[in-house]
GUROKE-472438 format. One record per residue (C-alpha): z, x, y; residue number from 1. Coordinates in pm, 1 decimal. Layout:
N
Z / X / Y / NUM
...
END
This chain:
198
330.5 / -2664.5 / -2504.1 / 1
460.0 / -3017.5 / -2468.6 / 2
445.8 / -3167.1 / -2123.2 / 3
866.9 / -3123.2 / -1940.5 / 4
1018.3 / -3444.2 / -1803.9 / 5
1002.9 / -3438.1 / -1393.9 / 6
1287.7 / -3249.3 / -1334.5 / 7
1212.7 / -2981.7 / -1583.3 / 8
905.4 / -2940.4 / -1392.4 / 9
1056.5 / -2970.6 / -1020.4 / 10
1352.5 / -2729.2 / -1164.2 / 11
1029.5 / -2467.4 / -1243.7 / 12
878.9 / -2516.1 / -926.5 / 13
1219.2 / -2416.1 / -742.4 / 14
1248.5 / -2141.2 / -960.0 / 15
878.3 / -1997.9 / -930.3 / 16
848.8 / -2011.2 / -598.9 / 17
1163.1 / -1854.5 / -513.3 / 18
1144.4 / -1572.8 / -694.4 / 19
786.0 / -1529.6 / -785.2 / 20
611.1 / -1626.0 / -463.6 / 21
839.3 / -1602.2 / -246.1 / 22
985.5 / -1249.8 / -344.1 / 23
628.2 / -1124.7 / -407.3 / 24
473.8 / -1214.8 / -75.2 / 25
772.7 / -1047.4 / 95.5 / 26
678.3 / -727.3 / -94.5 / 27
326.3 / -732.6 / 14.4 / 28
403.6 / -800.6 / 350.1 / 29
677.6 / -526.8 / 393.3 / 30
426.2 / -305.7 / 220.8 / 31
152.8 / -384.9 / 453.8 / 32
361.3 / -381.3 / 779.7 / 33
496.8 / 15.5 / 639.0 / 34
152.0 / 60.3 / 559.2 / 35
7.7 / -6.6 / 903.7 / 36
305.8 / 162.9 / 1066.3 / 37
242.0 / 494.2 / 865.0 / 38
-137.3 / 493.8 / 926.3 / 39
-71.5 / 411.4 / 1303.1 / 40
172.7 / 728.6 / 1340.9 / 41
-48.0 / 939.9 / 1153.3 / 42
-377.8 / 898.7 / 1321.8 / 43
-159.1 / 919.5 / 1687.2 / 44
-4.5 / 1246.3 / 1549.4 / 45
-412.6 / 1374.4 / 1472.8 / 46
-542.0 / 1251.1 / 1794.2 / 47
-242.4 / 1427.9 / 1994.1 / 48
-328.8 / 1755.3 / 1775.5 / 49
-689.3 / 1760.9 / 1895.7 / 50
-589.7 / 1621.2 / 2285.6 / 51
-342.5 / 1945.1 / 2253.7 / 52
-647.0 / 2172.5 / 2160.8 / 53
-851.1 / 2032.8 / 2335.7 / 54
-587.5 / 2145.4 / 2659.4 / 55
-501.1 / 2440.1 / 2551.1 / 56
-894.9 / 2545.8 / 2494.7 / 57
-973.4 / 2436.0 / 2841.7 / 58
-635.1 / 2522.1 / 3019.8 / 59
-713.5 / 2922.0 / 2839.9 / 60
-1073.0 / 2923.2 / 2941.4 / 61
-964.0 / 2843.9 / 3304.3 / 62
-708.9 / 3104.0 / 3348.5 / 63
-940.1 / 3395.9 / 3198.7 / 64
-1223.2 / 3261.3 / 3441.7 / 65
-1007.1 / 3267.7 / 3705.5 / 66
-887.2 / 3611.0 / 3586.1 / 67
-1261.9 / 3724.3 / 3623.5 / 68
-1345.4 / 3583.2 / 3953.1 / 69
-1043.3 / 3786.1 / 4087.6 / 70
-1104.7 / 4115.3 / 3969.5 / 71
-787.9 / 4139.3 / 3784.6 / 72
-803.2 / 4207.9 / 3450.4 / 73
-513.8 / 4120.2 / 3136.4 / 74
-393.5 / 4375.0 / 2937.0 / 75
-319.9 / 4664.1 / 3205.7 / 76
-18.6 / 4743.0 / 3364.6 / 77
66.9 / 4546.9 / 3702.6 / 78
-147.1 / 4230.6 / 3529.3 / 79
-69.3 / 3880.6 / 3684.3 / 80
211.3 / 3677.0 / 3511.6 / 81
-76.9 / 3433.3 / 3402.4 / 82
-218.1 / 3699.6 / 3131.8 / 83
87.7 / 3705.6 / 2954.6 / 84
34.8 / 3286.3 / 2865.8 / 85
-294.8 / 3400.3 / 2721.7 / 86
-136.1 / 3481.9 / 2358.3 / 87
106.0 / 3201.7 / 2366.9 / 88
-195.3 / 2982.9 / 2435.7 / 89
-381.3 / 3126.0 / 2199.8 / 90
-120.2 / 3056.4 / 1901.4 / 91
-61.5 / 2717.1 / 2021.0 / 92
-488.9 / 2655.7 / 2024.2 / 93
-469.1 / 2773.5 / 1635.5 / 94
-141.6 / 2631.1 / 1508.4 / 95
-254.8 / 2208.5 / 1699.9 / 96
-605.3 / 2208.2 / 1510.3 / 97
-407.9 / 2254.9 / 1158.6 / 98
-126.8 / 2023.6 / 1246.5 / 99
-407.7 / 1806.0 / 1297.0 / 100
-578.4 / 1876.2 / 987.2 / 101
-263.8 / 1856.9 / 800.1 / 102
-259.4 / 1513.2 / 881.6 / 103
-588.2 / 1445.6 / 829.4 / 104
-536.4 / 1552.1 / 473.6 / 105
-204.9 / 1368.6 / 419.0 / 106
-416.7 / 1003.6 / 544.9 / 107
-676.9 / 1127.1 / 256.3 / 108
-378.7 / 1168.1 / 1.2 / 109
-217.1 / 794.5 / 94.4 / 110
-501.1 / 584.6 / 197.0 / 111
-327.7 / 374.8 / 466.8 / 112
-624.6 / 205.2 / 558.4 / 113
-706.9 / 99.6 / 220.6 / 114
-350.2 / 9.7 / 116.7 / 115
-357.1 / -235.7 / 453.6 / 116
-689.0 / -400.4 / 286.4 / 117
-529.0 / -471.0 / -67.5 / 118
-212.2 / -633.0 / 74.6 / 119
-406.4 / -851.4 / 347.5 / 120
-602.7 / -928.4 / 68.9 / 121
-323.8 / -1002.1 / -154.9 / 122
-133.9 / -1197.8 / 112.0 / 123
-436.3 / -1422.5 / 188.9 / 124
-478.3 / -1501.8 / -182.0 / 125
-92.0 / -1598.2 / -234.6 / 126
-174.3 / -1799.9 / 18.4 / 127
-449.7 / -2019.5 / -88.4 / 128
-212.1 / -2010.7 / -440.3 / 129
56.5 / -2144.8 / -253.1 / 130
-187.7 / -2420.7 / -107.1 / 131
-214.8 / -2573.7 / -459.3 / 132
175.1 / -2588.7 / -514.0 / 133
295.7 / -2976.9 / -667.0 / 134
392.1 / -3222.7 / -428.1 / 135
639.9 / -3453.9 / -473.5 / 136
466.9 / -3775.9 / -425.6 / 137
263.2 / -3646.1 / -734.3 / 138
294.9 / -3863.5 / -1064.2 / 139
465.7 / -3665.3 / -1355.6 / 140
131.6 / -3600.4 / -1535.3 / 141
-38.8 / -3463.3 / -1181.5 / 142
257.1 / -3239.6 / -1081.3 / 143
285.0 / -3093.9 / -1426.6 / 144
-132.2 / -2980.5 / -1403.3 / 145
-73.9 / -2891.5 / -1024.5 / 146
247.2 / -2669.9 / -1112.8 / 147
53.4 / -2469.6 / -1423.3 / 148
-249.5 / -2399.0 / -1137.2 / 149
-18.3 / -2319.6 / -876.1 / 150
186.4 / -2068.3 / -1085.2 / 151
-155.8 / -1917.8 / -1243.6 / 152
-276.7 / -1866.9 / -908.8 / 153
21.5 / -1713.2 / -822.4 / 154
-14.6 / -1464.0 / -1169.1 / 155
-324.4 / -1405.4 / -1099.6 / 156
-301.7 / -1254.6 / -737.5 / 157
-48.9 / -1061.5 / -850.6 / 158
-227.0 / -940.1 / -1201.6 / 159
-586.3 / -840.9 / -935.5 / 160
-309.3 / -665.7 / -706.9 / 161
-161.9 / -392.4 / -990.2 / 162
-518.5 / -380.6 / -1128.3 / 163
-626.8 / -184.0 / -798.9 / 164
-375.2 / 64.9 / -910.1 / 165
-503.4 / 105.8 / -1243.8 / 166
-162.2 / 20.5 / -1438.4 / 167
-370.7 / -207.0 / -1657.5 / 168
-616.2 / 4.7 / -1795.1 / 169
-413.7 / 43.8 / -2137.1 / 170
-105.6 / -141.6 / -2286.6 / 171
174.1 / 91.5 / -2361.2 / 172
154.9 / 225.8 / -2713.1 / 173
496.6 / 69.0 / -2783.6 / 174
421.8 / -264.9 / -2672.8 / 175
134.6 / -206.1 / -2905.5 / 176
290.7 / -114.7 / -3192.6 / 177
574.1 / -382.0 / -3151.4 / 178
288.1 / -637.5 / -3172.8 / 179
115.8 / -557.9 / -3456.3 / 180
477.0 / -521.0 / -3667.7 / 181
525.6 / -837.3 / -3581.7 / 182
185.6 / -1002.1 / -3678.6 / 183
197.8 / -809.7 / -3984.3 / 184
551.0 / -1011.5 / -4045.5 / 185
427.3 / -1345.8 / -3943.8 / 186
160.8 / -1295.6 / -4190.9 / 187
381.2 / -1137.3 / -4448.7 / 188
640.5 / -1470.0 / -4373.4 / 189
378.8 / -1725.6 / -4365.3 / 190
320.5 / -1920.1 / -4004.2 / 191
602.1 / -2097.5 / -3877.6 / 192
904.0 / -1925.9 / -4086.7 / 193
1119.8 / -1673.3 / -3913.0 / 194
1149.0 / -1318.3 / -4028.9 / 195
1453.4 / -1372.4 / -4212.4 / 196
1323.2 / -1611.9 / -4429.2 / 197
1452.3 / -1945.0 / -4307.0 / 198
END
């Protein structure tokens, strides 16, 4: 590709970092602040499910000791008021450790912490891409090099940041299939001719 004139090149820059950069590092950092958020709630949720169990396990072993060291016992007629929060207690001190293990199994299935590491990663790196952007007391030849690193860099954070995710494993058979028809033209045309012909 031939080298643009200046404002070509200045005219890309705009463009690219606008709504490349720009519109990609307000992705990841949207994603990372939901991200944190979610993993934050979560693990308060789990620790306030096993605090509430915790209570419950202690507050249940208290009254029935209690029970004990007076004599009285639950379950027969004329039995203190406090024997009837025995069952609700005991509900509550099986129902808090699955709530918390619910959510124990729903930070397994989203990774928060993990997700957080990719886009601080990913922020950091669109950083130091953003570090080798063009400058405008550049010469033409300089900016033109210093834009085509700058916007590779950019690519490039981007390109490691959907690899974690796996969507690059394979091209789509489509995509596939629409190259090779069209190398099989180009070579069926001869280089440089159009598929019509002219």
């Amino acid at each position: 590709m031939a080298q643009p004139t200046r404002d070509h090149s200045e005219a890309l820059y705009v463009i690219f970092q606008q709504f490349a950069l720009d519109d990609q590092r307000g992705y990841y950092k949207g994603k990372l602040k939901r991200s944190r958020d979610a993993g934050r709630e979560v693990n308060r949720i789990r620790a306030g499910a096993a605090f509430a169990a915790g209570t419950v396990a202690a507050l249940s072993g208290l009254i029935v000791s209690n029970q004990l060291a007076s004599g009285t016992q639950c379950g027969i007629e004329g039995q203190s008021p406090v024997c009837t929060l025995l069952p609700l207690l005991a509900i509550f001190g099986i129902v808090a450790p699955i709530i918390g293990a619910a959510f124990t199994t729903l930070s397994d299935l989203f990774q928060w912490d993990r997700l957080v590491s990719i886009y601080e990663t990913a922020v950091e790196n669109l950083e130091i891409a953003d570090a080798q952007s063009p400058h405008a007391e550049m010469d033409e030849a300089i900016y033109w090099l210093a834009l085509r690193a700058y916007s590779e860099g950019t690519l490039g954070v981007m390109t490691d940041e959907t690899a974690q995710w796996g969507s690059m494993i394979r091209t789509p058979q489509q995509l596939s299939d629409f190259i090779d028809q069209a190398q099989s033209r180009t070579g069926a045309t001869g280089r440089g001719t159009t598929p019509d012909g002219s």
